[in-house]
C-alpha positions as CSV (number, residue, x, y, z in Angstrom):
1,X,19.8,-16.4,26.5
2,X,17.1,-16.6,23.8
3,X,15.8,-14.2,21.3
4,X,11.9,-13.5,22.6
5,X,9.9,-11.8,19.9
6,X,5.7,-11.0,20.1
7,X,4.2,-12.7,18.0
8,X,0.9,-11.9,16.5
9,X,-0.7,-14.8,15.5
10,X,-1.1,-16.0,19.4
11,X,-0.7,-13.0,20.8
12,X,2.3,-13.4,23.2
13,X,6.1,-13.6,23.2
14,X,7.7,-16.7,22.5
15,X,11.3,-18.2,22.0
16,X,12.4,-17.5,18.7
17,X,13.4,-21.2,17.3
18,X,13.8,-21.1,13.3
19,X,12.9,-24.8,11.6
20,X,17.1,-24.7,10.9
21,X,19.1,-24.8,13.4
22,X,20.4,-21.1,12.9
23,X,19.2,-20.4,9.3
24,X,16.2,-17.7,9.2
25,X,14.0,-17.4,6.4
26,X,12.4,-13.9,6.8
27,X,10.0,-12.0,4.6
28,X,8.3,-8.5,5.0
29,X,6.4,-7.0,2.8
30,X,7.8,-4.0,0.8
31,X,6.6,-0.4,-0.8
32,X,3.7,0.0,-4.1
33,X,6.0,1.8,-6.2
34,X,3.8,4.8,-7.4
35,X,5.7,7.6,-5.0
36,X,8.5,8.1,-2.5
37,X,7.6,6.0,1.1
38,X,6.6,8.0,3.7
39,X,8.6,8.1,7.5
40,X,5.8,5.8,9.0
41,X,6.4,3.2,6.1
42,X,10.0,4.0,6.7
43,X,9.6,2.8,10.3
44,X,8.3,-0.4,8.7
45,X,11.5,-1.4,6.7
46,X,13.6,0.1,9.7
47,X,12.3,-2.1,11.7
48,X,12.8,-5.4,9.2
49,X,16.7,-3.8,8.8
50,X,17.2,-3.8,12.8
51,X,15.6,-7.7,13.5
52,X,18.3,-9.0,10.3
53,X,20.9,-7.4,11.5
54,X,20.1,-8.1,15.2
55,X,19.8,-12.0,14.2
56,X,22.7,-11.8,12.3
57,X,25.1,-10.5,15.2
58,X,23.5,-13.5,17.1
59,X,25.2,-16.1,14.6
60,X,21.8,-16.4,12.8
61,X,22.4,-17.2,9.0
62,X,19.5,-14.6,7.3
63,X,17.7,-15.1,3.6
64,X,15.5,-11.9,4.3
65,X,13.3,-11.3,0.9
66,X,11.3,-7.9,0.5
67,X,8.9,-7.6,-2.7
68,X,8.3,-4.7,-4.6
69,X,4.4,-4.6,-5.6
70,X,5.2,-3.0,-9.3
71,X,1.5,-3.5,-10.8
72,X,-1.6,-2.0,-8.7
73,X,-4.4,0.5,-9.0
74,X,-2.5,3.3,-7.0
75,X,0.7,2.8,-9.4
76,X,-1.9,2.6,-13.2
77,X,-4.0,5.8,-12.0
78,X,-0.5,7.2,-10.7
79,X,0.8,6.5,-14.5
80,X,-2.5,7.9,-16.4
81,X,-2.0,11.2,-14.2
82,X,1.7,11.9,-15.3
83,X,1.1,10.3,-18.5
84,X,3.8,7.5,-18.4
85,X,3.1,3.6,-18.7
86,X,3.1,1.8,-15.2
87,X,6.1,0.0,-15.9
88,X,7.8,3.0,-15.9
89,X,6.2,4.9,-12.9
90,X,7.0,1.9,-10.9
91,X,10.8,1.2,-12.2
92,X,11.0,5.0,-10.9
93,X,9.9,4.5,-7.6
94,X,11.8,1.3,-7.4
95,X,14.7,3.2,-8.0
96,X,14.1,5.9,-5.1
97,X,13.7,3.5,-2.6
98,X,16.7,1.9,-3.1
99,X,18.1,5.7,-2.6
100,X,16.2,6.7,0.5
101,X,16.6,3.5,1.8
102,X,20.5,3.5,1.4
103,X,20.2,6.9,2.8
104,X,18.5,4.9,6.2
105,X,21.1,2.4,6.2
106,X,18.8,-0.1,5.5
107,X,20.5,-2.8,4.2
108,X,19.6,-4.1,0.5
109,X,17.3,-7.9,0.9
110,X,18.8,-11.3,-0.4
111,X,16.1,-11.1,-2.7
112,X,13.9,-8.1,-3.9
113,X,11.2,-9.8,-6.2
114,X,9.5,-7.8,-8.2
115,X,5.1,-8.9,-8.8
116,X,5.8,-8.9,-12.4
117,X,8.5,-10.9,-12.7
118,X,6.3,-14.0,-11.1
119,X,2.8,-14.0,-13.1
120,X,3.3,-17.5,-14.2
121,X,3.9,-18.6,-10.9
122,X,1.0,-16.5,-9.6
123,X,-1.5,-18.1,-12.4
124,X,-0.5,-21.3,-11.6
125,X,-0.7,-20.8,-7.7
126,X,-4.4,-19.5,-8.6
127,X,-4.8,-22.5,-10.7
128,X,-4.4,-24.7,-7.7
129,X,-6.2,-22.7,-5.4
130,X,-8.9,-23.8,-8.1
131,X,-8.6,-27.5,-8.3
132,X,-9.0,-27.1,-4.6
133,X,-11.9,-25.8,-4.2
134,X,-10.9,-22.4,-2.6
135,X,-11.0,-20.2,-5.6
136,X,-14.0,-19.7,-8.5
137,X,-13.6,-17.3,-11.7
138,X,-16.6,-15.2,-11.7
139,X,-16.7,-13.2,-15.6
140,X,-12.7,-13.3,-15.4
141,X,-12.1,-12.7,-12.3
142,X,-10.7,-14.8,-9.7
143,X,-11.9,-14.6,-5.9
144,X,-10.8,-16.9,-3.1
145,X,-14.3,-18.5,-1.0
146,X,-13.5,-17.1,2.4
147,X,-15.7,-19.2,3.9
148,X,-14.0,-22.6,2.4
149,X,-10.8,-21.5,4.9
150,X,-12.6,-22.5,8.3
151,X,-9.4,-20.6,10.6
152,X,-9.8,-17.2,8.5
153,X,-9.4,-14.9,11.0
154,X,-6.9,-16.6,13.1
155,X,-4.0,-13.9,12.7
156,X,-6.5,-10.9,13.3
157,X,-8.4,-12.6,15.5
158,X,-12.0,-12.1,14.1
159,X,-14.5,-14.1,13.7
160,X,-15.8,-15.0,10.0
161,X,-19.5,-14.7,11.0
162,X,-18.7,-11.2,12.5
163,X,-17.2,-10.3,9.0
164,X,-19.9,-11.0,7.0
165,X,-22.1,-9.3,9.2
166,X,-20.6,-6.0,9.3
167,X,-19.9,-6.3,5.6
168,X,-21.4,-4.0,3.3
169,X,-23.3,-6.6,1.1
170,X,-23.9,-5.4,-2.5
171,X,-26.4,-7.3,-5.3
172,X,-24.3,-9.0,-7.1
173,X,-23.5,-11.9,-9.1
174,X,-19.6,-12.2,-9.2
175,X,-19.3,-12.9,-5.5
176,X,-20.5,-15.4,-3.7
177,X,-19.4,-13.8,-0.7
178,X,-19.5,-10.2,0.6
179,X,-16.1,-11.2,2.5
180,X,-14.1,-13.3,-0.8
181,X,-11.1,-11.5,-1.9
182,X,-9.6,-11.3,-5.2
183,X,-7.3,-13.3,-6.6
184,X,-6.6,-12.5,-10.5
185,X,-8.2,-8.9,-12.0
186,X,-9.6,-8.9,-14.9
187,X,-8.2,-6.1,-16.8
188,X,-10.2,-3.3,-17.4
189,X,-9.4,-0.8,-20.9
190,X,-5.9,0.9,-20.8
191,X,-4.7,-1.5,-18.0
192,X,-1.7,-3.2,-18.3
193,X,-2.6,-7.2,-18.4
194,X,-1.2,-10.7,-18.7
195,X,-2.7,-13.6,-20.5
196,X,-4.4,-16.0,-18.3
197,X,-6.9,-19.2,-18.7
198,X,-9.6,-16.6,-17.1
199,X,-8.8,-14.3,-20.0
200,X,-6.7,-10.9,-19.5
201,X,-6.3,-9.4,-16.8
202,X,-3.8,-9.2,-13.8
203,X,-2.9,-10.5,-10.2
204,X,-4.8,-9.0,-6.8
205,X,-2.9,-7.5,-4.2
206,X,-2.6,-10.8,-1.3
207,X,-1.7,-13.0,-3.7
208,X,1.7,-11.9,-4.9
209,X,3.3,-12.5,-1.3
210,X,2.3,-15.7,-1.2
211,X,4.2,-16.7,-4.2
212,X,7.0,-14.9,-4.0
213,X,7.9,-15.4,-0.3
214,X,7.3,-19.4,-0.9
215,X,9.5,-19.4,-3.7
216,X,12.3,-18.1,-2.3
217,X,11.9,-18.9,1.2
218,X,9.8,-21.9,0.7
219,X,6.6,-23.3,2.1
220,X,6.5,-22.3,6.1
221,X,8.7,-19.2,6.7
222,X,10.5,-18.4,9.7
223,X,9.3,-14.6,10.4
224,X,6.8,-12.7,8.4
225,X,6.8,-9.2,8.9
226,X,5.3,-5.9,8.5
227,X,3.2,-2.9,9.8
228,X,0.2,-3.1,11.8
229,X,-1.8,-2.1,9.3
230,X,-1.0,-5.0,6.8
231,X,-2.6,-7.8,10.0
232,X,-5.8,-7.3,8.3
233,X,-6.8,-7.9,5.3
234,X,-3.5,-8.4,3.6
235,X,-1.3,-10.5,6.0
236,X,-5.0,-12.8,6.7
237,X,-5.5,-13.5,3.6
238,X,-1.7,-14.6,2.9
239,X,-2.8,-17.2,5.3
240,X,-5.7,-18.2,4.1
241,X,-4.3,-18.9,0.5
242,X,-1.1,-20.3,1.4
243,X,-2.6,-23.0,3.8
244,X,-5.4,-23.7,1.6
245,X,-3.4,-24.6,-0.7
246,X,0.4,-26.4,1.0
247,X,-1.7,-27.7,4.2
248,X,1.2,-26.2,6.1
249,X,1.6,-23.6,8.8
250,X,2.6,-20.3,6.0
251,X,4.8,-18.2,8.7
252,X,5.6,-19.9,12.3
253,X,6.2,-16.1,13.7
254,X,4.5,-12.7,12.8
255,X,6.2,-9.5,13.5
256,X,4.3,-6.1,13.4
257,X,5.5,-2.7,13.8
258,X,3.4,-0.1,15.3
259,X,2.1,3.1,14.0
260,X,3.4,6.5,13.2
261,X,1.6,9.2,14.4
262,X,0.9,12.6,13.5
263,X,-1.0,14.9,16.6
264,X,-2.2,11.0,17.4
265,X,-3.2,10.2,14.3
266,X,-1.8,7.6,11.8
267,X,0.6,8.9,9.4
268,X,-0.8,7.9,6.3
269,X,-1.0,9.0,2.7
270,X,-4.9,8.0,2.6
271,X,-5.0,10.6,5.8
272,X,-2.9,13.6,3.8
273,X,-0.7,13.8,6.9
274,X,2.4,12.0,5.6
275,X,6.5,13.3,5.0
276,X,8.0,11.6,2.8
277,X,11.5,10.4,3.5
278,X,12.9,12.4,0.7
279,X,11.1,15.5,1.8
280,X,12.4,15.0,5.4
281,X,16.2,14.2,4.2
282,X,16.4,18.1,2.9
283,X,16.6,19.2,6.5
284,X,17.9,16.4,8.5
285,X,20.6,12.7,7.7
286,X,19.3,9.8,6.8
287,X,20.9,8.5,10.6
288,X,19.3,11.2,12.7
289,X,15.9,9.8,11.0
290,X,16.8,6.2,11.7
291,X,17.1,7.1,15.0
292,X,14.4,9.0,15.7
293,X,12.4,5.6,14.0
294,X,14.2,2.8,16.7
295,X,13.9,5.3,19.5
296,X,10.5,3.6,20.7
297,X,10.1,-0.2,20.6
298,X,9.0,-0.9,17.5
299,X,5.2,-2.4,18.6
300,X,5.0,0.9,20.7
301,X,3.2,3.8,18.8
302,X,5.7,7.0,17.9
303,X,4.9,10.2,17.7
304,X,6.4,12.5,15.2
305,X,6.7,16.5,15.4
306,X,9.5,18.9,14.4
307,X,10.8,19.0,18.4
308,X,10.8,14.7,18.4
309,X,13.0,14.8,15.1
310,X,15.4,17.6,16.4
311,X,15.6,15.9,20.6
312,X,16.8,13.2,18.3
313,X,19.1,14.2,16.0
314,X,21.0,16.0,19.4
315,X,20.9,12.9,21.2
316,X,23.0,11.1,17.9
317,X,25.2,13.5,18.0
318,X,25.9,13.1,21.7
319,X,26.7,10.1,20.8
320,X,29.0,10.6,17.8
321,X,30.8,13.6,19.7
322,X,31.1,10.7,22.3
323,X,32.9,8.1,20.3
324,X,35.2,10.8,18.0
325,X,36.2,11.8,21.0
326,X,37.6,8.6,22.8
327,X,38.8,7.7,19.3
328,X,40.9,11.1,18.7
329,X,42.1,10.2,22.5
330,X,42.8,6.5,21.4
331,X,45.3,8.3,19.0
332,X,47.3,10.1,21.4
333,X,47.5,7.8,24.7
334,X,50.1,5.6,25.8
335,X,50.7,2.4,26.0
336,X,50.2,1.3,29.5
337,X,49.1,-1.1,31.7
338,X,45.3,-0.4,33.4
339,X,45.0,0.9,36.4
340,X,42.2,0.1,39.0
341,X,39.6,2.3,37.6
342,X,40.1,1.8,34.1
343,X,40.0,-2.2,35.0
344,X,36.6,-1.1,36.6
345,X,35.4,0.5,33.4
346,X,36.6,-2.7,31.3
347,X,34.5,-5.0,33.2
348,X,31.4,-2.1,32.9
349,X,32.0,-2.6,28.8
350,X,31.5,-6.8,29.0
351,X,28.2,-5.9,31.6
352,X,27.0,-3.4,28.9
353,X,27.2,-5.9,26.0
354,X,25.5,-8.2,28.1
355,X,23.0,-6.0,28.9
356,X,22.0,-4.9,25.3
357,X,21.9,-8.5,24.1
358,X,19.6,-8.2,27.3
359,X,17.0,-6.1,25.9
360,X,17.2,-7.0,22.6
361,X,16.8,-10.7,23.4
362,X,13.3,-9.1,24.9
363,X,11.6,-8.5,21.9
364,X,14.2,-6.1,20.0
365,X,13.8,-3.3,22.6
366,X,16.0,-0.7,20.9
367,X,15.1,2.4,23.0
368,X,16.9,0.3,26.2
369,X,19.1,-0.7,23.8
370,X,19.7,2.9,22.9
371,X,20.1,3.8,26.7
372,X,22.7,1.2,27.0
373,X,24.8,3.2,24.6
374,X,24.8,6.6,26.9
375,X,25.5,4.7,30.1
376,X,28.4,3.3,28.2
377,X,29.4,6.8,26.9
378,X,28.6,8.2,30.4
379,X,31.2,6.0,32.5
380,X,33.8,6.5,29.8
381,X,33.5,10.1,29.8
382,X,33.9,9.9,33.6
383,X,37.5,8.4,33.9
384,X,38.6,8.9,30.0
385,X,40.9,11.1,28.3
386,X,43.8,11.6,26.2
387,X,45.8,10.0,29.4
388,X,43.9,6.8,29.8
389,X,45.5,3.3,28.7
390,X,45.1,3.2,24.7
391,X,43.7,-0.4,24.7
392,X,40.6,0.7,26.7
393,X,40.2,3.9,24.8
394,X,40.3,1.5,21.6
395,X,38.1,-1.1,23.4
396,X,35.7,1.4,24.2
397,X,35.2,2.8,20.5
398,X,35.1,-0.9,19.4
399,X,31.8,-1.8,21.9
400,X,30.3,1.3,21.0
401,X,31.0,0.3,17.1
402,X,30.0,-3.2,17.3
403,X,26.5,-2.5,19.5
404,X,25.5,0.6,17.1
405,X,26.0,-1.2,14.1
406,X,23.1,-3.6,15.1
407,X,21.0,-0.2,15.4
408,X,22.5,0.9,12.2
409,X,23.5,4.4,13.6
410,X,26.8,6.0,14.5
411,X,27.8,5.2,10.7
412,X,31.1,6.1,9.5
413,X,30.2,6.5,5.6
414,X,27.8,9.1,6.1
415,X,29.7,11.2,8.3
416,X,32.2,11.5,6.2
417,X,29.8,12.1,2.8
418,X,28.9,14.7,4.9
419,X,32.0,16.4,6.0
420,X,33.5,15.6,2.8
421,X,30.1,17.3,0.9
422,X,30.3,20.8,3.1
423,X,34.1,21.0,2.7
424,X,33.7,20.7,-0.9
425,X,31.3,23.1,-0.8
426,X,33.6,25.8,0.8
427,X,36.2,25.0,-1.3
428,X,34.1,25.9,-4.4
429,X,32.7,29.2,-2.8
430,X,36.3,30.2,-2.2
431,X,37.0,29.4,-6.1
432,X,34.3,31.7,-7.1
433,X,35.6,34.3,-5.0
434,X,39.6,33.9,-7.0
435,X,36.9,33.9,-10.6
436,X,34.7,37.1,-9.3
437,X,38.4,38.6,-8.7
438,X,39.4,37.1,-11.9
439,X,41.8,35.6,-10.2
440,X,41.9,32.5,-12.6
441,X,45.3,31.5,-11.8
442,X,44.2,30.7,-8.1
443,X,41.0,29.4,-9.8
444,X,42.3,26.9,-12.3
445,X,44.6,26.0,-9.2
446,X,41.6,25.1,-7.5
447,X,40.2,23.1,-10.8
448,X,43.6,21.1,-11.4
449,X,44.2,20.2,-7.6
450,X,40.5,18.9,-7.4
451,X,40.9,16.8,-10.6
452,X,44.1,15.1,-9.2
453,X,42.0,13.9,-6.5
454,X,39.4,12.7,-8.7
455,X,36.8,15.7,-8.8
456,X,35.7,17.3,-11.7
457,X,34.6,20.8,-11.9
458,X,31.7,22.2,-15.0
459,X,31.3,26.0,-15.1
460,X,28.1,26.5,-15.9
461,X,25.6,29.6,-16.5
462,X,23.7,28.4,-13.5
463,X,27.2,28.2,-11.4
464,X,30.0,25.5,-10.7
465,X,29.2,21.8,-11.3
466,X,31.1,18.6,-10.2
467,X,31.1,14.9,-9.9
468,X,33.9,12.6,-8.7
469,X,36.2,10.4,-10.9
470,X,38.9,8.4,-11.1
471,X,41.4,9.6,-9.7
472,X,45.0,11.5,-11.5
473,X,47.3,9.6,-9.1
């Protein structure tokens, strides 16, 4: 079987075949750190999380690079409003991803490039762009001459005429053409800038994934992905500049993610109708909002309401009920030989495998993939218990194990953060109780059995403190 994914640029599915014979070099395009990413950009970088790890169980080696865009007008009026320098508004931001993302289960990238860390290497892609022919520096800026790329439009599928058309032409002498985008910014007062032969000033938005996904990934990557949204203008003009100037295909495969909607519209922070991932994780796991996120195929729009998120979050926990349960029973069985039913059941588990490589081969269908997962939870609840043979109790927690980590739900670490966090949090009401009593023998019992197991406790006026350490034993 082979992996089938849409692609954008021709508008169909197609056989996944890397330029390596299994080595993937895969790029999607990652958060403007100037605030915490909202649940539709979260579906994005779910999405980029779930095709990795998908390729990966398929015995694909994956160099998968996601950029941080850490100099932009959102991020300098962002700084100016809470008085901080952009530098540090964005190493902020860059810091909550990593948290909200690791609160997702989205794996970390091979490589997470940061825009400022590459200026040279932006200036001197600019510089050839230049000697090319596609570029011109207009009173320090630097645009790109659509109209010198004859297949602009080829990823969107519009029509350069019909562009400049529609455009909203302005009298002007800096561009040539209503429809040129920018390339280097020159740097207006209080802006942070960099040196450049145009004068000061600092790299356009397009640009920066051009260069960092070609030197990482090199000149023609594998996949490209990212949201719908990003197909035009961003993702069309990475084209435009990187073929202008290498003569090569830039990305052989493009991968977009549908929308997340709100009452059918976008969710979108130019809209005012976004959650933010942070704001969301007060009242519900990071896992129950993964897998409200891979519960539609990821090119078929979402819907999100308060009723979506909870149907959700009860369905995951079907399914963790579901595989504590055969695991407690895995515990307790015997050691036996099969009988006819359970050898039934074990052939079921191969067929189920099968069938969610099936429908993940088909263009990473994760809600049939998710479906796959009760109808394996379904037959095992129907002949399994704390009598059945041990090896198919233990086989059946392993396929379920083995197929959810590929979805990156049913996660071990975060259940037990969890159960550890709430039991913690008992334990430390039941303290204050012994200190209201002034008990403080029970209480400093409570203290010195807690540091032995590497948790220490702060009294405070605003109550009990703690944070873990190394442990007494």
């Amino acid at each position: 079987m082979a992996i089938r994914l849409y692609n954008t640029l021709t508008r169909r599915k197609e056989e996944f075949k890397p330029q390596e014979d299994m080595k993937v070099r895969m790029y999607g395009c990652g958060p403007t750190t100037y605030d915490f990413f909202h649940l539709g950009n979260a579906r994005t970088f779910v999405l980029y999380d779930v095709l990795r790890r998908y390729l990966k169980y398929r015995g694909y080696e994956v160099t998968f690079v996601q950029n941080f865009t850490d100099v932009d007008d959102k991020i300098i009026n962002r700084a100016l409003e809470e008085g901080l320098s952009a530098k540090d508004l964005s190493e902020r931001y860059i810091r909550e991803y990593y948290q909200d993302a690791k609160d997702l289960g989205i794996l970390e990238a091979d490589v997470h490039p940061k825009v400022t860390d590459h200026i040279e290497g932006i200036i001197q892609y600019i510089e050839g762009l230049i000697a090319k022919g596609y570029a011109y520096e207009s009173d320090g800026d630097v645009y790109f001459s659509v109209e010198q790329f004859a297949e602009y439009g080829k990823l969107s599928h519009r029509n350069i005429k019909d562009l400049l058309a529609g455009a909203r032409v302005e009298v002007t002498e800096i561009k040539r053409s209503p429809a040129d985008f920018v390339l280097w910014k020159k740097a207006k007062e209080g802006e942070p800038f960099w040196d450049s032969p145009w004068g000061r000033g600092r790299p356009g938005w397009h640009i920066e994934c051009s260069v960092m996904s070609q030197k990482y990934l090199g000149e023609t990557l594998d996949i490209h992905a990212g949201g719908t949204d990003l197909v035009f203008p961003h993702h069309e003009n990475e084209i435009a500049q990187s073929e202008a100037l290498t003569g090569k295909p830039f990305a052989n495969l493009w991968v977009h993610g549908a929308f997340l909607n709100v009452d059918g519209e976008k969710m979108a922070k130019s809209e005012g109708n976004f959650f933010t991932v942070r704001q969301l994780l007060e009242k519900y796991s990071g896992e129950e909002l993964r897998f409200f996120l891979i519960s539609a195929q990821y090119r078929h729009p979402l819907n999100y309401n308060a009723e979506n998120l909870k149907m959700a979050a009860a369905s995951l926990k079907r399914l963790h009920d579901a595989k504590d349960n055969f695991a407690y029973w895995s515990k307790i069985a015997l050691e036996r030989e099969l009988d006819g039913k359970e050898k039934e059941l074990l052939a079921k588990l191969k067929s189920f495998e099968e069938r969610f490589i099936q429908v993940m081969d088909d263009d990473l269908n994760t809600a049939d993939a998710i479906a796959v997962l009760f109808e394996i939870v379904r037959e095992g609840y129907a002949i399994l218990n704390e009598q059945s043979a041990k090896s198919l109790l233990l086989e059946t927690v392993e396929v379920l194990k083995r197929l959810s980590a590929i979805l990156g739900i049913l996660r071990e670490d975060e259940r037990i953060d969890g159960d550890f966090d709430s039991l913690l949090e008992l334990v430390l009401d039941l303290r204050n109780d012994a200190r209201n009593r002034r008990d403080w023998a029970m209480a400093d019992k409570v203290r010195d059995k807690l540091l032995a197991m590497g948790i220490v406790l702060e009294d405070t006026n605003s109550g009990t403190k703690w944070k873990k350490t190394q442990r007494l034993d």
